[in-house]
VOTI-284768 format. One record per atom (N, C-alpha, C, O): residue in one letter; atom name; x, y, z. Coordinates in pm, whole numbers. Layout:
BEGIN
<sese->a&lomi->CA&x->X&y->Y&z->Z>
...
***
This chain:
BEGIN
<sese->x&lomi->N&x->-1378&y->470&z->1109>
<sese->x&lomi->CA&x->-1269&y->566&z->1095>
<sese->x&lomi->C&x->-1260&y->605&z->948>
<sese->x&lomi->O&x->-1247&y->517&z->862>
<sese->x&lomi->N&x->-1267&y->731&z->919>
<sese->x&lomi->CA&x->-1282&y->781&z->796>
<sese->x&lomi->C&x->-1161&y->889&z->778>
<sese->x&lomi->O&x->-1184&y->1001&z->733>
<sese->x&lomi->N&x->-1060&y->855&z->808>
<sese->x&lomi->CA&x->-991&y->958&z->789>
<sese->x&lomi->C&x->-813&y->933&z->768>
<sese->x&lomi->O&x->-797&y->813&z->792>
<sese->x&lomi->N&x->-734&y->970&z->747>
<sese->x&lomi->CA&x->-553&y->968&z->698>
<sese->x&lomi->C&x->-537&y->884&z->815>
<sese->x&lomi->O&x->-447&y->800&z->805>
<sese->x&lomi->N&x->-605&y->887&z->931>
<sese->x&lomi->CA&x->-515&y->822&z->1046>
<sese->x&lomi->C&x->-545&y->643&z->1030>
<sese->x&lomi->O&x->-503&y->554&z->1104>
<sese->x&lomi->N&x->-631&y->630&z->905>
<sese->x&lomi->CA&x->-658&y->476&z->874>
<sese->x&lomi->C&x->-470&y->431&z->842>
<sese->x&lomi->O&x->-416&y->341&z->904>
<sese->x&lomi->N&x->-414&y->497&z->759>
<sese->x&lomi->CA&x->-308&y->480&z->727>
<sese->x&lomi->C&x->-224&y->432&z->795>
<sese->x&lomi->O&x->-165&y->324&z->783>
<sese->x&lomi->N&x->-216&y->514&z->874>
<sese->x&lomi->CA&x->-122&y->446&z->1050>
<sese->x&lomi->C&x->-144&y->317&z->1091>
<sese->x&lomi->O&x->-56&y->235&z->1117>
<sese->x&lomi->N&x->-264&y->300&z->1095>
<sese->x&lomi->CA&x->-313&y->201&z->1161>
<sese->x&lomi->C&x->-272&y->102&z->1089>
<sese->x&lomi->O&x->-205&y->10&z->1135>
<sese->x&lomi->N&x->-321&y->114&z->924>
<sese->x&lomi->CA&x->-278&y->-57&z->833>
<sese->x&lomi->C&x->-117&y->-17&z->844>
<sese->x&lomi->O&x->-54&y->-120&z->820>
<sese->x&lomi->N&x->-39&y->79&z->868>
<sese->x&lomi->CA&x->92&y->44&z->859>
<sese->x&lomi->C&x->92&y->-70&z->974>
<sese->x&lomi->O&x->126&y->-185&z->948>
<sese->x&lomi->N&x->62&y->-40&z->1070>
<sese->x&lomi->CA&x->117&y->-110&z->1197>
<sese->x&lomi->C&x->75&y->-241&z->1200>
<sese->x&lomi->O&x->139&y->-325&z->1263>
<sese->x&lomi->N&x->-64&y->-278&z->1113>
<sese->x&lomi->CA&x->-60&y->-391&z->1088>
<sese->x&lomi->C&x->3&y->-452&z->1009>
<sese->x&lomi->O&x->-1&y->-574&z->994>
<sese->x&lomi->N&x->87&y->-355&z->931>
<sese->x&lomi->CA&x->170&y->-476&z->810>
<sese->x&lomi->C&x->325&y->-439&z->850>
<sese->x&lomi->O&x->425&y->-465&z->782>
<sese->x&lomi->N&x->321&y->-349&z->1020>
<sese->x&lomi->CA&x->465&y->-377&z->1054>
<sese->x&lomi->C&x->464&y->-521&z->1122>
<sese->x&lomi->O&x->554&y->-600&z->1094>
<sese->x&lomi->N&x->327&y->-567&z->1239>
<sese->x&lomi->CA&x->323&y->-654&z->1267>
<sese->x&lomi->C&x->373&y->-787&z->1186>
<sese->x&lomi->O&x->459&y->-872&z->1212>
<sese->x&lomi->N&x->264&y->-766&z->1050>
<sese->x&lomi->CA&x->268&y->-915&z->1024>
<sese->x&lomi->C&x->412&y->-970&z->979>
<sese->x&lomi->O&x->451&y->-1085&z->959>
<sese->x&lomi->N&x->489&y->-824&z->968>
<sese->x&lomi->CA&x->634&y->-908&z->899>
<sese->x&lomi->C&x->713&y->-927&z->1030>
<sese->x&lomi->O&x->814&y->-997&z->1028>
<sese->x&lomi->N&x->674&y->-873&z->1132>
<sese->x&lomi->CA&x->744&y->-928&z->1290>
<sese->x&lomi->C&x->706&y->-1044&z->1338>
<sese->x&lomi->O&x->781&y->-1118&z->1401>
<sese->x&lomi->N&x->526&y->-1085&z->1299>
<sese->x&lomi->CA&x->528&y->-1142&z->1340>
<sese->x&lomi->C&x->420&y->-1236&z->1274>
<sese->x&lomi->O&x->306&y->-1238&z->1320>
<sese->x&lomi->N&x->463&y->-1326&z->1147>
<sese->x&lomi->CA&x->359&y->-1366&z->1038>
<sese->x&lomi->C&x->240&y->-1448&z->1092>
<sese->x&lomi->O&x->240&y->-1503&z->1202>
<sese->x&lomi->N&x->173&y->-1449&z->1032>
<sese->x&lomi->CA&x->26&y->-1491&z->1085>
<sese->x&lomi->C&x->-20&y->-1577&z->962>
<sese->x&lomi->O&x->-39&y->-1525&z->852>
<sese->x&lomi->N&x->-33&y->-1668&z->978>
<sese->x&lomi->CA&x->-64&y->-1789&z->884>
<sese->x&lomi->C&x->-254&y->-1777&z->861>
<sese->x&lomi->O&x->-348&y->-1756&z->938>
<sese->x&lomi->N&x->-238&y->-1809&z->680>
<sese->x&lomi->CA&x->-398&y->-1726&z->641>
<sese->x&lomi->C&x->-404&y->-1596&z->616>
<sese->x&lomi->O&x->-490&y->-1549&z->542>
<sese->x&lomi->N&x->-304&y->-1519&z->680>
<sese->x&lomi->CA&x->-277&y->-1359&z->633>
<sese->x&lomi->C&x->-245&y->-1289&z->437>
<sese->x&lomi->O&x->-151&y->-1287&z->359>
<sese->x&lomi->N&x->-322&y->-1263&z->438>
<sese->x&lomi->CA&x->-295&y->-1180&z->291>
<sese->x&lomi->C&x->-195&y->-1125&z->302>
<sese->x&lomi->O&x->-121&y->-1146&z->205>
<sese->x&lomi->N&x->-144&y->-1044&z->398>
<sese->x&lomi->CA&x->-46&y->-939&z->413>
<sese->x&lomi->C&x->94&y->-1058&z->406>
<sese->x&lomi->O&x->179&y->-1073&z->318>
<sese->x&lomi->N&x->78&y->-1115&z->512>
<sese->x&lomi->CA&x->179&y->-1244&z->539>
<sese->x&lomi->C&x->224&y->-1317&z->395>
<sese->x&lomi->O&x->339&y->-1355&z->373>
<sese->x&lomi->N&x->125&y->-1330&z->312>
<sese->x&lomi->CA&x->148&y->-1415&z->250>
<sese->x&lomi->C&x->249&y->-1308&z->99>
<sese->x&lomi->O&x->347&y->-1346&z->36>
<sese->x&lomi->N&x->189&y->-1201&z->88>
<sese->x&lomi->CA&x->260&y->-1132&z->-5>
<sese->x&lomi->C&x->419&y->-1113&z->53>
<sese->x&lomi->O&x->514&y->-1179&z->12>
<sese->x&lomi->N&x->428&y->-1011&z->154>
<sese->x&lomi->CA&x->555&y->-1039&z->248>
<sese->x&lomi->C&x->658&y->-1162&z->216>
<sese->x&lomi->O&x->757&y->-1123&z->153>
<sese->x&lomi->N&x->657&y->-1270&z->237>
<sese->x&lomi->CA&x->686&y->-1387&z->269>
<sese->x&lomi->C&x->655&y->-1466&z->168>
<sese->x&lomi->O&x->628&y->-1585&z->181>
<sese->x&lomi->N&x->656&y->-1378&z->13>
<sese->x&lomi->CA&x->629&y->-1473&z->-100>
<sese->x&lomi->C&x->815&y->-1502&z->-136>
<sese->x&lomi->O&x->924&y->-1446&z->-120>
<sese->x&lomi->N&x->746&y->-1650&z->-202>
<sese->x&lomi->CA&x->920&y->-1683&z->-313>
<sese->x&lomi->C&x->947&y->-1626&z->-358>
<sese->x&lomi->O&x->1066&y->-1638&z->-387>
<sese->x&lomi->N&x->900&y->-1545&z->-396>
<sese->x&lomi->CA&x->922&y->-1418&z->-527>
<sese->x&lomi->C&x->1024&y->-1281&z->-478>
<sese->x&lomi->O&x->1100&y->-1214&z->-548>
<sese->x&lomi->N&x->986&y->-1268&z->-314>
<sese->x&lomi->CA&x->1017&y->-1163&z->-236>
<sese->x&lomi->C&x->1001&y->-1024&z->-301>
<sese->x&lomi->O&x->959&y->-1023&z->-417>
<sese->x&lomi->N&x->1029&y->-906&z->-239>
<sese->x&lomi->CA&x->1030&y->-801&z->-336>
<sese->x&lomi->C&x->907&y->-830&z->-445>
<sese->x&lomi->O&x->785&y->-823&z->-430>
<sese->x&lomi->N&x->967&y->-857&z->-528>
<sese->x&lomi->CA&x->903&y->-858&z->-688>
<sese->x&lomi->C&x->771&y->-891&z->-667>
<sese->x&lomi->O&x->694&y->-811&z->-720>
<sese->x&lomi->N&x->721&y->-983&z->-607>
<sese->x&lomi->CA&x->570&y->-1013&z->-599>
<sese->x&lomi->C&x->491&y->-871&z->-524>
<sese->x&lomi->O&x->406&y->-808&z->-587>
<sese->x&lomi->N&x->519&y->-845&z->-429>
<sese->x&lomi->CA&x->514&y->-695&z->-413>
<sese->x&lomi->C&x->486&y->-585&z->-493>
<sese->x&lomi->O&x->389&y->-510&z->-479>
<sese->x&lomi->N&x->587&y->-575&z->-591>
<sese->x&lomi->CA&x->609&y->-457&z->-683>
<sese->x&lomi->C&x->533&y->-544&z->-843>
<sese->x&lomi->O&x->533&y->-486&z->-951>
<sese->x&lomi->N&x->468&y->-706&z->-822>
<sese->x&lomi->CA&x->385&y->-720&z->-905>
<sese->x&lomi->C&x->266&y->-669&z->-871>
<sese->x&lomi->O&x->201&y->-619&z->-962>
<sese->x&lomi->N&x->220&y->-667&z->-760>
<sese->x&lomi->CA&x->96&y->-649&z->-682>
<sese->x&lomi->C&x->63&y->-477&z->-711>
<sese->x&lomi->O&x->-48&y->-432&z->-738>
<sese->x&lomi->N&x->182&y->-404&z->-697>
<sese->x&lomi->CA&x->195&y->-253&z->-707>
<sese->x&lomi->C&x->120&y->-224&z->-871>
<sese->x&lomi->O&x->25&y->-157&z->-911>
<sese->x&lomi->N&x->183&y->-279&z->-910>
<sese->x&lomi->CA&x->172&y->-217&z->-1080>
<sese->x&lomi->C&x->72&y->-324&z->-1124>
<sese->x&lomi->O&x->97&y->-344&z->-1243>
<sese->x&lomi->N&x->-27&y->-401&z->-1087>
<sese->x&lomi->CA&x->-146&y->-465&z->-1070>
<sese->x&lomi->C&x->-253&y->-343&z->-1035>
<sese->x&lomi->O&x->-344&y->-287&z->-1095>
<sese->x&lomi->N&x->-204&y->-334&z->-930>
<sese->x&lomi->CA&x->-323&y->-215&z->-850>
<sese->x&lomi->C&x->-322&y->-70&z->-951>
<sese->x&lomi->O&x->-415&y->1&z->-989>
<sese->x&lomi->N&x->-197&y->-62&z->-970>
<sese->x&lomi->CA&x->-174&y->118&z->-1060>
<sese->x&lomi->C&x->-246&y->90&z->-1183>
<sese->x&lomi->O&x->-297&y->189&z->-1236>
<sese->x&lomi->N&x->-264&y->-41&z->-1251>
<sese->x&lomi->CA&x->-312&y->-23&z->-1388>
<sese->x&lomi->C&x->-544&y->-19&z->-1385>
<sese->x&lomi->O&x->-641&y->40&z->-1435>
<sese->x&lomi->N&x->-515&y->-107&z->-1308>
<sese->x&lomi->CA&x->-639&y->-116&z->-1226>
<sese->x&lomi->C&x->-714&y->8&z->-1207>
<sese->x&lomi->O&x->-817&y->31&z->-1271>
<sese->x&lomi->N&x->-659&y->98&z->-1110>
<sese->x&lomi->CA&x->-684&y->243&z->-1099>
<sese->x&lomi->C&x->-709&y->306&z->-1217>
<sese->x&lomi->O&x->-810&y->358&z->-1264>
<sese->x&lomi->N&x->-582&y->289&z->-1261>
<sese->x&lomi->CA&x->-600&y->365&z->-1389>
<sese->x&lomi->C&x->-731&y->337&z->-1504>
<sese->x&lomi->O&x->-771&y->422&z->-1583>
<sese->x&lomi->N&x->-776&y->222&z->-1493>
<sese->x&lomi->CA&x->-865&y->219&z->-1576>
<sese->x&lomi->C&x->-1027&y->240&z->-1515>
<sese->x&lomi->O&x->-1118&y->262&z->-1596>
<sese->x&lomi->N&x->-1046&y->235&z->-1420>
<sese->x&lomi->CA&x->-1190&y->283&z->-1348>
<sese->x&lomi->C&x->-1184&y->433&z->-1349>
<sese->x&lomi->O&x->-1289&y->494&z->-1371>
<sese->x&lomi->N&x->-1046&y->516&z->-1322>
<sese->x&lomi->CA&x->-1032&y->659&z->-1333>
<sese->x&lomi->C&x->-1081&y->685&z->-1490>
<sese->x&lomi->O&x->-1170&y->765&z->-1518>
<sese->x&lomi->N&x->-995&y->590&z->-1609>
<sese->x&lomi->CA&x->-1064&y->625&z->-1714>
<sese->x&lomi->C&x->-1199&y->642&z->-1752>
<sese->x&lomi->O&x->-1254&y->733&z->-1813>
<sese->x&lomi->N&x->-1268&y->474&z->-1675>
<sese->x&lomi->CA&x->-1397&y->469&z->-1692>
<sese->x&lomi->C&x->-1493&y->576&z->-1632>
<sese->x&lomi->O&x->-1607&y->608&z->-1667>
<sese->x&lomi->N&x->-1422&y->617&z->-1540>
<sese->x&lomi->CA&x->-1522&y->713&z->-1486>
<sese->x&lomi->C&x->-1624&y->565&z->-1359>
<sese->x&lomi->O&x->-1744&y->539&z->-1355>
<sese->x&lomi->N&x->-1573&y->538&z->-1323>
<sese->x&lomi->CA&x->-1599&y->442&z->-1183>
<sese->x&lomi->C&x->-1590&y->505&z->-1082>
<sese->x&lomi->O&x->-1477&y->497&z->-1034>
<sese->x&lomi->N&x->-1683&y->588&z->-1007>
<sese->x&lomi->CA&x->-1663&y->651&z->-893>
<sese->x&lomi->C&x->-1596&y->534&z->-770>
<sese->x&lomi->O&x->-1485&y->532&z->-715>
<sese->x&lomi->N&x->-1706&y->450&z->-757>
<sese->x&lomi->CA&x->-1693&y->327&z->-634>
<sese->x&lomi->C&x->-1534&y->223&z->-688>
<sese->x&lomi->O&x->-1445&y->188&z->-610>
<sese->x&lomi->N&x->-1537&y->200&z->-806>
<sese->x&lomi->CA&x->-1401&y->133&z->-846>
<sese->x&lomi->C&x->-1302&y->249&z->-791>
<sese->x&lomi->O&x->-1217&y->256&z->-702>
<sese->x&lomi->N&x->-1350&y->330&z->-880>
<sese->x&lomi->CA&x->-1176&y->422&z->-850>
<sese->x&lomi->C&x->-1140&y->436&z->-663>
<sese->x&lomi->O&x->-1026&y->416&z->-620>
<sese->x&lomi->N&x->-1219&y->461&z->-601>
<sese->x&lomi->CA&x->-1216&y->429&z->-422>
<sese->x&lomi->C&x->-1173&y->313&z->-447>
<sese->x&lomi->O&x->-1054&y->312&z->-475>
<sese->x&lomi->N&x->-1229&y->202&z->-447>
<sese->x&lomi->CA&x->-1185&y->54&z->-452>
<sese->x&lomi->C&x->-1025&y->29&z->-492>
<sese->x&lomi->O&x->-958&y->-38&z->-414>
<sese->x&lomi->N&x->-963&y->80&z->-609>
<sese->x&lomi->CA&x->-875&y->58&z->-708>
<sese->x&lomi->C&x->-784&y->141&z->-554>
<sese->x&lomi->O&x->-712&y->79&z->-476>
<sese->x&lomi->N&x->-813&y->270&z->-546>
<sese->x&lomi->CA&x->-727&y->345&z->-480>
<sese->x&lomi->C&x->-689&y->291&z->-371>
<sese->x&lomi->O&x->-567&y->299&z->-359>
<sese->x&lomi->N&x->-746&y->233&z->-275>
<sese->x&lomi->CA&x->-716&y->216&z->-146>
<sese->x&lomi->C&x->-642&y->61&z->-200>
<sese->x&lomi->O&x->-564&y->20&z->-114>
<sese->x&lomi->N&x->-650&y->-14&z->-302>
<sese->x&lomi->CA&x->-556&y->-114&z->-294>
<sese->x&lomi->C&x->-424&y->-101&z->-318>
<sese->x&lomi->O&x->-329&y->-162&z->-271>
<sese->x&lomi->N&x->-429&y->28&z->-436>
<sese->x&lomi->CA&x->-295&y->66&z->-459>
<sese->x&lomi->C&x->-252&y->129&z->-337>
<sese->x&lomi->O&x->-171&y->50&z->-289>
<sese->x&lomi->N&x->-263&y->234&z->-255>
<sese->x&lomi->CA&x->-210&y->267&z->-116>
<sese->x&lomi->C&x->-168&y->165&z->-29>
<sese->x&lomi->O&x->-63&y->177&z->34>
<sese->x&lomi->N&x->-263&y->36&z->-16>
<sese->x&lomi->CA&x->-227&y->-68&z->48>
<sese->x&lomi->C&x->-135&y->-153&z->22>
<sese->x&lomi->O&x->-77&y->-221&z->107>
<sese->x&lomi->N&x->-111&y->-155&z->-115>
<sese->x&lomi->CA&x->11&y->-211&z->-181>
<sese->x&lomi->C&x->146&y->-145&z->-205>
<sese->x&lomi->O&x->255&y->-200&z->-221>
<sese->x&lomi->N&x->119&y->-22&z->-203>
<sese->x&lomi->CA&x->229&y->69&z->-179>
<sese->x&lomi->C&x->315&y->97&z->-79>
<sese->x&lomi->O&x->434&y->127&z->-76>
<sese->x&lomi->N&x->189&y->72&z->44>
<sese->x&lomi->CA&x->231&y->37&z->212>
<sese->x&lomi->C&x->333&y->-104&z->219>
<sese->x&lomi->O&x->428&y->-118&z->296>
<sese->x&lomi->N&x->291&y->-189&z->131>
<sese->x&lomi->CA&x->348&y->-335&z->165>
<sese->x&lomi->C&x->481&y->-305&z->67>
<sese->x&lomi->O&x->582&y->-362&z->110>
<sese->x&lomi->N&x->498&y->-243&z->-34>
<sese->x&lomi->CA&x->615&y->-181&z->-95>
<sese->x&lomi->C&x->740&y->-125&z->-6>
<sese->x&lomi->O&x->846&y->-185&z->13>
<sese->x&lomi->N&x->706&y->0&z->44>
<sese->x&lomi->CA&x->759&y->70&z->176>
<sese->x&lomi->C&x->813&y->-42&z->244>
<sese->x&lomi->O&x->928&y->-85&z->251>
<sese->x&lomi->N&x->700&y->-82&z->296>
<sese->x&lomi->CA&x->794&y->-244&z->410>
<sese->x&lomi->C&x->896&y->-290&z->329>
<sese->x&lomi->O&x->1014&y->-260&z->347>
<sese->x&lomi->N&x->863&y->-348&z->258>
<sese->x&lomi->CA&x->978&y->-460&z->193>
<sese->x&lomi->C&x->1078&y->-393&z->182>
<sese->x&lomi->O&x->1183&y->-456&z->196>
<sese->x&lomi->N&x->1093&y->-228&z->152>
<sese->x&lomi->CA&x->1190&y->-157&z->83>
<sese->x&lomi->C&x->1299&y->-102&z->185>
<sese->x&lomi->O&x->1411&y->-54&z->170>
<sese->x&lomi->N&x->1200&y->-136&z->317>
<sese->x&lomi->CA&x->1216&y->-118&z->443>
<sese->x&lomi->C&x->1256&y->75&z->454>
<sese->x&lomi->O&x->1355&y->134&z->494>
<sese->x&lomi->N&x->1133&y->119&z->400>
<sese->x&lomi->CA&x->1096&y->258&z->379>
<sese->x&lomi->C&x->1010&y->278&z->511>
<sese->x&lomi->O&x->933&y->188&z->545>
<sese->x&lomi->N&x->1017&y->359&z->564>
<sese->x&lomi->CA&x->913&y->398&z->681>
<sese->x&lomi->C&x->795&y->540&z->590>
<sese->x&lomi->O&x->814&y->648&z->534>
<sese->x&lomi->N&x->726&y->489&z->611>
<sese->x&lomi->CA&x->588&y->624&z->539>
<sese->x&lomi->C&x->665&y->735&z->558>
<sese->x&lomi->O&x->735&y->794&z->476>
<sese->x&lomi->N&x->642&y->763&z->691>
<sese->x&lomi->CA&x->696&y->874&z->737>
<sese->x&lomi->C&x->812&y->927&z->644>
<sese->x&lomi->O&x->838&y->1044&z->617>
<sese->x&lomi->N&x->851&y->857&z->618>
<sese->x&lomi->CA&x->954&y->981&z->501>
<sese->x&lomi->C&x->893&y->1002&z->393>
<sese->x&lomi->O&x->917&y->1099&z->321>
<sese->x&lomi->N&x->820&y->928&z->371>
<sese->x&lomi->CA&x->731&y->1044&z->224>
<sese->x&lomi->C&x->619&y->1091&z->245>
<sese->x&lomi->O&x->533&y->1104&z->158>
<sese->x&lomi->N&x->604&y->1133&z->402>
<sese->x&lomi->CA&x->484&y->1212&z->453>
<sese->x&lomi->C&x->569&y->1322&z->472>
<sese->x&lomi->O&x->522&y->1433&z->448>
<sese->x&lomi->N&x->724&y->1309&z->523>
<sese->x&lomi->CA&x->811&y->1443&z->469>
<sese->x&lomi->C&x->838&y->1519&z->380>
<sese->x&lomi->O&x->845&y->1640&z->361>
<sese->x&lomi->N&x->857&y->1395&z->307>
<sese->x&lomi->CA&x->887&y->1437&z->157>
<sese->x&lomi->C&x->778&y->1539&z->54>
<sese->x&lomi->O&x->793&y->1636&z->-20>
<sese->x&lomi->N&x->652&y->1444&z->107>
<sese->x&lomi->CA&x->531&y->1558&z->45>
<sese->x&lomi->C&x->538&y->1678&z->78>
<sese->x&lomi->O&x->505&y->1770&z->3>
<sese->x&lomi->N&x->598&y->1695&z->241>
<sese->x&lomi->CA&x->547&y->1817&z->327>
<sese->x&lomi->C&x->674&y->1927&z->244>
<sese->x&lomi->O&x->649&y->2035&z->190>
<sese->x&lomi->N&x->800&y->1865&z->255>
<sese->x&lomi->CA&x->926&y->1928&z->134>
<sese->x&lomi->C&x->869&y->2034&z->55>
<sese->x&lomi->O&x->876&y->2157&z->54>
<sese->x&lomi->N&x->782&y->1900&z->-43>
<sese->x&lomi->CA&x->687&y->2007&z->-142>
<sese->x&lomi->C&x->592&y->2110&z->-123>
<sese->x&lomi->O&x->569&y->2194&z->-209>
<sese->x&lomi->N&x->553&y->2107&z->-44>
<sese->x&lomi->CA&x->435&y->2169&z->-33>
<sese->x&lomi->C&x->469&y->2351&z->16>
<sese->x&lomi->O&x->536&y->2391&z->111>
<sese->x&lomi->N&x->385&y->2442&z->-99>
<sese->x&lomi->CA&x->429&y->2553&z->-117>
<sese->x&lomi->C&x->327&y->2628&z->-20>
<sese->x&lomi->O&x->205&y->2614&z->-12>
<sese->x&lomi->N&x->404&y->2701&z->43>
<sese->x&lomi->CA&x->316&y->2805&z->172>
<sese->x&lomi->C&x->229&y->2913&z->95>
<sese->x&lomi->O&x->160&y->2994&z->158>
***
């Protein structure tokens, strides 16, 4: 699957894992850190600086790499924030000039 509808899909797996945690889970384990929140939004601005520097380097395969962790971490953001995507798949659409 190569396409936006990947998105859906890891949402639903990281609606699962906070319904229903799964021990050994990466997802689970960020979720369900001591830290709550914050380990999350460490993980976020981990991934954004990350990006940012393969974009500098000029890293084609990093910057893919970098990107899809930050999206994935952004997804696990949303959860915690208990944000549904869907509103900033609105929100983009808001913007977007005809």
């Amino acid at each position: 699957m190569s396409s936006p509808a990947i998105l859906d899909e890891i949402w639903g797996v990281i609606s699962d894992r906070k319904e229903h945690p799964v021990e050994g889970s990466y997802t689970t384990a960020i979720l369900t850190h001591r830290k709550g929140i914050d380990k999350v939004l460490e993980k976020v601005g981990e991934e954004a600086t990350e990006f940012i520097l393969a974009v500098k380097n000029k890293e084609p395969q990093a910057i893919a790499g970098e990107a899809a962790d930050l999206l994935f971490h952004t997804l696990l953001a949303l959860k915690a924030a208990g944000v549904d995507p869907n509103a900033v798949y609105a929100e983009l659409e808001s913007r977007r000039k005809p």
